[in-house]
C-alpha positions in Angstrom: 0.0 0.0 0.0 1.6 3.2 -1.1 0.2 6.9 0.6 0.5 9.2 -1.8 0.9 13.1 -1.5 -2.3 14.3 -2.6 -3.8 12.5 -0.1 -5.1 8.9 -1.3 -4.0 5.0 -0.4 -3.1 3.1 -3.2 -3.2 -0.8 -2.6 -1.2 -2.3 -5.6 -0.1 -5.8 -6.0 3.5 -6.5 -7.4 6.5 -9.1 -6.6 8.5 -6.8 -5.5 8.5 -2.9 -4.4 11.8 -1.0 -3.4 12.9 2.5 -2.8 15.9 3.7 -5.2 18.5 5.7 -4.3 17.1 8.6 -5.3 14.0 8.3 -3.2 11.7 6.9 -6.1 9.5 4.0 -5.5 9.3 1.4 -7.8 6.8 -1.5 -8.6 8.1 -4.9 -10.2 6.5 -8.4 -11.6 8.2 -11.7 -12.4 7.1 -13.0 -15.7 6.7 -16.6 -16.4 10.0 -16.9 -17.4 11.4 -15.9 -13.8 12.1 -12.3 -15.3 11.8 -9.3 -13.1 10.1 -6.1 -14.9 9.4 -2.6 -14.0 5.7 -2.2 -13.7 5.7 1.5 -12.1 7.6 4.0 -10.7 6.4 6.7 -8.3 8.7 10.0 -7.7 10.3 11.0 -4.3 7.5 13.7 -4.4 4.8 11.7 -4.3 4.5 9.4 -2.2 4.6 9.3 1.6 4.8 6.2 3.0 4.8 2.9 1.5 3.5 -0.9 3.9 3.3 -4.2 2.5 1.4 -6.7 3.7 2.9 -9.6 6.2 2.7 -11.4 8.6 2.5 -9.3 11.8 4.1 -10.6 16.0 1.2 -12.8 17.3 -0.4 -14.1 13.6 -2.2 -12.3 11.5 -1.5 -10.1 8.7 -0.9 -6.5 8.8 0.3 -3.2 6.6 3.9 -3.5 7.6 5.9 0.1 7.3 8.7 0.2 5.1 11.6 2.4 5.9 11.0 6.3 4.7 14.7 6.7 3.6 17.6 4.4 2.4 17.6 1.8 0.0 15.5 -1.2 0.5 13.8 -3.7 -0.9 11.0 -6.1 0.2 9.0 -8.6 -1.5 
């Protein structure tokens, strides 16, 4: 789930989501083929926080925070 600047959630499913080093958010899919590919990218402006779904201390799955600065990603 990605919160966006203007004010809105976005719940998006990918394979993989990661912050660059220049603060943009990106969105990837595996093809069948075992290929990663780009599927979106979100600028550093636009986006405030970004979760993704896991499981959370005690069972149960929750929006998980991701880290608002570095590089990381999670999948």
């Amino acid at each position: 789930m990605l919160q966006l600047a203007h004010g809105e959630d976005a719940v998006i499913e990918a394979d993989a989501a990661g912050r660059t080093a220049s603060g943009e958010i990106v969105l990837e899919r595996t093809d069948l083929h075992g290929n990663s590919e780009r599927v979106h990218t979100y600028r550093v402006d636009t986006v405030t926080a970004v979760f993704r779904r896991g499981p959370a201390d005690g069972g149960g799955y929750h929006w998980i925070p991701q880290p608002p600065d570095g590089t990381w990603w999670c999948y």
